[in-house]
N, C-alpha and C positions, 0 to 999 in steps of 0.2 A: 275694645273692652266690652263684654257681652253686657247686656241690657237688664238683667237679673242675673243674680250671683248665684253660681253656681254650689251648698252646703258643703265639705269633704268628703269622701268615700268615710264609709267606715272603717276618712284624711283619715281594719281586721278587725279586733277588736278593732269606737265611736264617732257631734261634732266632731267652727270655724269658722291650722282654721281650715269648713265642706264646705271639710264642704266644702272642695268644701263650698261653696257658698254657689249659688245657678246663675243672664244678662242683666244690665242694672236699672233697676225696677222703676218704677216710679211712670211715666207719660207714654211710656215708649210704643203704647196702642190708641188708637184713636177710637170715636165714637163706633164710630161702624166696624168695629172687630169686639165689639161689646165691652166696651171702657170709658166710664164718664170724666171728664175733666178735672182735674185736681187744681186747686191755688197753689201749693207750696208742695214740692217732694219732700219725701226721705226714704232713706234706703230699707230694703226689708230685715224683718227681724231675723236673728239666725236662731232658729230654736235652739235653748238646751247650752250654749256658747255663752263665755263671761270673760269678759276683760280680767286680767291679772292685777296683780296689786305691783308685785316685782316681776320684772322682766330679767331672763337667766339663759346659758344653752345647755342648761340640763335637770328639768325639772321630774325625772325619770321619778326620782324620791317621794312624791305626792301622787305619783299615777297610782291608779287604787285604794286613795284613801274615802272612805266612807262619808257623807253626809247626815246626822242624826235625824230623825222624822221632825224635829222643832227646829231644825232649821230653814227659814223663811227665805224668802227669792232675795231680798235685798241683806241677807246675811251668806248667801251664799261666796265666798272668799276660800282660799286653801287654807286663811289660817282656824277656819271653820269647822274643816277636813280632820279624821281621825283614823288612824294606821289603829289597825287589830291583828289577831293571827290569824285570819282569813286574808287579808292582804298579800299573803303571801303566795297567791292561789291567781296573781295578775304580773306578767312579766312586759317591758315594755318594747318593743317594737318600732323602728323607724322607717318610713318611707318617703321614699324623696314626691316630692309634691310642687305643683307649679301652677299661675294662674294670678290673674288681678281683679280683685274684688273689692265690690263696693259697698257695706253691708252694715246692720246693726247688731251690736252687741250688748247681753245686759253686763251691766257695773253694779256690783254692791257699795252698800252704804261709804263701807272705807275706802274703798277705789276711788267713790267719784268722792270723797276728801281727799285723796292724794290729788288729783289731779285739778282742786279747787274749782271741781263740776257740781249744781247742786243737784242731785237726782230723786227719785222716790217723794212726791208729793209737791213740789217747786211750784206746781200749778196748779193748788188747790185738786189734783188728782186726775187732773184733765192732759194731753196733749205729748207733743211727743218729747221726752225726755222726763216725765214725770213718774214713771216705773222704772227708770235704771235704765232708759236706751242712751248708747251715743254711738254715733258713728266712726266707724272703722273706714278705711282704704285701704289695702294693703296688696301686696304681692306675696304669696304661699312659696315658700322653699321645700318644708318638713311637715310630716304629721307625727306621729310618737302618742301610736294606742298601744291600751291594754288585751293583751291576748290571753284568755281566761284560760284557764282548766276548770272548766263546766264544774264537770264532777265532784272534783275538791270542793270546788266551794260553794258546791249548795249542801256538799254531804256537814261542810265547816259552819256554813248560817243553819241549817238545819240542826246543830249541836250543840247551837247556844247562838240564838238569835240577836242579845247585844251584841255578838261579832259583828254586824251588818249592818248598816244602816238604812235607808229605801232607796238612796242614790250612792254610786261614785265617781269620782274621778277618773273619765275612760278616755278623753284624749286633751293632746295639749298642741299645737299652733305654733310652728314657726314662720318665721318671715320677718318683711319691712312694710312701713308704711307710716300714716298720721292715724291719730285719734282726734275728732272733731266734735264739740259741744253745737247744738242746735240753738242758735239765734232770734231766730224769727223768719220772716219774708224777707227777701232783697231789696223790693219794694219798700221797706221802711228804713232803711239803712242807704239807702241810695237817693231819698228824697229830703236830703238835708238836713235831717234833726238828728240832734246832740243822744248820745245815749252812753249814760255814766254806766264807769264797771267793764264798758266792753274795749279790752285792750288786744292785742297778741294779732296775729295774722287773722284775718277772713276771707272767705271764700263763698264766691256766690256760683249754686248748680239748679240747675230748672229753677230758678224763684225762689229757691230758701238759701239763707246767710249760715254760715257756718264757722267756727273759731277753732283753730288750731289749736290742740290743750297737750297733745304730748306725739313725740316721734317715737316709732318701733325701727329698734336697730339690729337687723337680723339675729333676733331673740325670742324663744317661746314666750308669745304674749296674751296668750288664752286660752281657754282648757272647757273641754265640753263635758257633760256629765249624765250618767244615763242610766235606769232604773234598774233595779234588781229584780229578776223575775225567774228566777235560775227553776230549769223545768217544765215553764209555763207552756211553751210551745205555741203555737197558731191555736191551738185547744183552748188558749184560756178565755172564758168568759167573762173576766171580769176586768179586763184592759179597757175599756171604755168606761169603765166606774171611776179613776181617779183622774189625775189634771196632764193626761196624756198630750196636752198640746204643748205643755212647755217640759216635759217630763214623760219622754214616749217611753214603753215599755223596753226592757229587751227579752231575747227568746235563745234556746240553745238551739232552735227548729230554725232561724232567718231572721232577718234584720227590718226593725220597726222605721218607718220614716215618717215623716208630719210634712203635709203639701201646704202653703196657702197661697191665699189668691191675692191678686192685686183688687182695687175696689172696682166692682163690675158694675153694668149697666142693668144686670138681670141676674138672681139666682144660678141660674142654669150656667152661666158665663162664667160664673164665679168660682163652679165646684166643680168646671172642666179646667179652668187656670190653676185651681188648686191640684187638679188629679195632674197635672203638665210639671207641675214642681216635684210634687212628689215621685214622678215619673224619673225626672231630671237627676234627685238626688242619689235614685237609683242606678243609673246610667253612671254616676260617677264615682255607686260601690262597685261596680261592674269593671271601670277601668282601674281602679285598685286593685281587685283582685289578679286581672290579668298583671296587671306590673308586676305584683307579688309572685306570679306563676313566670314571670322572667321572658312573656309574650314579646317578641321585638319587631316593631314596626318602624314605618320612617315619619311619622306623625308621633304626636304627643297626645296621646288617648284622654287625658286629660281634658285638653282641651278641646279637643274633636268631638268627645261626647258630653261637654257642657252647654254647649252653642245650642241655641232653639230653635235652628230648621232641625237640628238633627234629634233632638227629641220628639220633635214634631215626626218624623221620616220613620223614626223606629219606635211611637207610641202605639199604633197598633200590635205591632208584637210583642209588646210588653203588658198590652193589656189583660193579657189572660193570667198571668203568671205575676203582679204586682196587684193585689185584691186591698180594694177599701173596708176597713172595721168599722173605724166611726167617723161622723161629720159633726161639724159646728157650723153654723150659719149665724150669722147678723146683719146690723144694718149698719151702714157710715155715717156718723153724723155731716150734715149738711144741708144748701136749698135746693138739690134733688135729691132722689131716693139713689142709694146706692148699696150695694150687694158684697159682704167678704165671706169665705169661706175656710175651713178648716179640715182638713183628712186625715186619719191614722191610716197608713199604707201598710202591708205585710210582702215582704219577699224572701220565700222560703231557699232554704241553704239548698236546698236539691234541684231548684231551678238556676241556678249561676249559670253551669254551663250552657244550659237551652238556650236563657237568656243572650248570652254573650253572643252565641252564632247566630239569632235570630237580628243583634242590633248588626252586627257584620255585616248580612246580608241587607239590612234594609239600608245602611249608610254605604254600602258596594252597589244600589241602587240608585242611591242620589247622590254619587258623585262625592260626597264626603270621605272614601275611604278608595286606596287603589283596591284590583284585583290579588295585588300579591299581599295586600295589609289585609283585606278579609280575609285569605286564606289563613295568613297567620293568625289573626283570632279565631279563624274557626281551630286550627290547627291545637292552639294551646285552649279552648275554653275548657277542656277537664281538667285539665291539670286547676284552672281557676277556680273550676267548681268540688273541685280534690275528689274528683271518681276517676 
């Protein structure tokens, strides 16, 4: 299982589950590859991804529905969501989808009461699970995005702007797996004292204690959401003015991704881990698309282009054609200093196919890909990039 989770493609039209998600995060770098020591893992967040309230195999009926500008991160739920007649301007899409991921999802308010999680403030506003995180596990079978008609519907929010809200519902997450409440350290739970309240299964991964709160039974179990920018194109100036990091733009010009970094030992280390995800998440709209172009190889492009030698192998030729908008920087709390970072990535629609034969060739370089699996991507990356 890779070390950071791989996001979904845009798992055409959005999130996952990407994602969908990149190998699974947490220790997996040591000092001297610029990464300081963590006490307790947890898995990384999935931007923009929200746990379900009901789990179903066919949530098609809520794909496109609008989120209102007052709706807040911990209200974010489907029963939230509002169907208009612009809605009708999003059709849904299924792709088959594979992968085991290790990842965090937010839960609103009501979810994490279904699943007697407390989230959103539990720790005086501190630490993790206190904004809506809980951990996911899962295995990907399905994605099920929205494929827009551009057109329509910016001509439809442009005709009467209560049609639209600033977010919708653009994809939803099949598969299996557990949902797990964060504990504590292992270390407290393993050194003999009593702790009332904690019942159900646990589970101890690098040093944190985790509790079993609910299973995923090969059911859409969460649904990613993405801005409305209908128009805006790589042109627009003003994608770095709102809260792009959990709420990335979209474009009818190419597809927005948000990188972050794991906590680094030095800025600099920080905002190349982060440019490496966003890189990653790219990589695995890339094998989407080919899928969808009906590219056939004897590998699972999925997973061949999640893995992080092979982003590492085909970041140089991504780098010219994957450009950074904005960055976030801070610090980690802790008794050293430590470094995260944040990036809005931009990958224009007219680079797909370049894209696609450049990773070809550089993963037909290192051994990731036969001679006859490059050629087939080179073979079909128009068809992926639709020229």
């Amino acid at each position: 299982m890779p070390t950071r989770p791989a996001p979904l493609a845009l798992c055409t039209l959005a999130a996952a589950v990407a994602l969908l998600a990149l190998p699974a995060c947490g220790g997996g770098r040591n000092r001297e590859q610029g990464f300081a020591a963590v006490s307790t893992w947890v898995p990384p967040l999935k931007q923009s991804v929200y746990l379900r309230s009901i789990q179903d195999r066919d949530p098609s009926g809520n794909l496109g529905r609008f989120f209102g500008a007052g709706v807040t991160k911990d209200q974010i739920d489907e029963s939230n969501a509002f169907a208009s007649r612009c809605s009708k301007f999003f059709k849904p899409v299924v792709v088959e989808a594979s992968g085991e991921f290790d990842e965090s999802f937010t839960a609103s308010t009501s979810v994490g009461a279904s699943l007697a999680v407390p989230v959103y403030g539990m720790k005086g506003g501190g630490g993790y699970g206190s904004n809506g995180e809980v951990r996911v596990h899962y295995t990907l079978t399905r994605v099920m995005r929205a494929e827009v008609d551009a057109d329509g519907l910016d001509r439809c929010c442009a005709a009467d702007a209560k049609q639209c809200g600033g977010t919708y519902i653009a994809e939803f997450y099949q598969g299996s797996g557990e949902v797990y409440q964060f504990m504590g350290e292992e270390a407290a739970f393993k050194g003999g004292a009593s702790h009332s309240g904690v019942g159900g299964d646990l589970e101890y991964k690098n040093g944190s204690a985790w509790k079993k709160v609910n299973r995923i039974d090969n059911a859409y179990f969460a649904f990613k959401t993405a801005r409305i920018a209908a128009g805006a194109g790589d042109s627009n100036q003003n994608v770095c003015s709102g809260d792009w990091a959990s709420s990335p733009p979209t474009s009818l010009d190419g597809q927005y991704f948000v990188g972050t970094s794991r906590p680094a030992a030095s800025k600099q280390a920080s905002r190349q881990d982060a440019l490496l995800d966003g890189r990653r998440q790219t990589m695995q709209f890339i094998a989407s698309q080919l899928k969808e172009a009906n590219v056939q190889v004897s590998k699972n492009l999925d997973e061949v282009f999640a893995t992080e030698s092979a982003v590492a192998a085909s970041s140089e030729g991504l780098a010219r054609m994957v450009k950074d908008r904005c960055w976030k920087d801070g610090n980690v709390p802790g008794p050293t200093t430590r470094y995260e970072s944040t990036v809005l990535l931009f990958f224009p629609n007219s680079e797909i196919a370049n894209a696609a034969k450049a990773v070809a060739a550089a993963l037909k370089a290192s051994g990731a890909l036969s001679a006859d699996d490059a050629a087939a991507v080179d073979a079909g990356a128009g068809r992926a990039g639709g020229k």
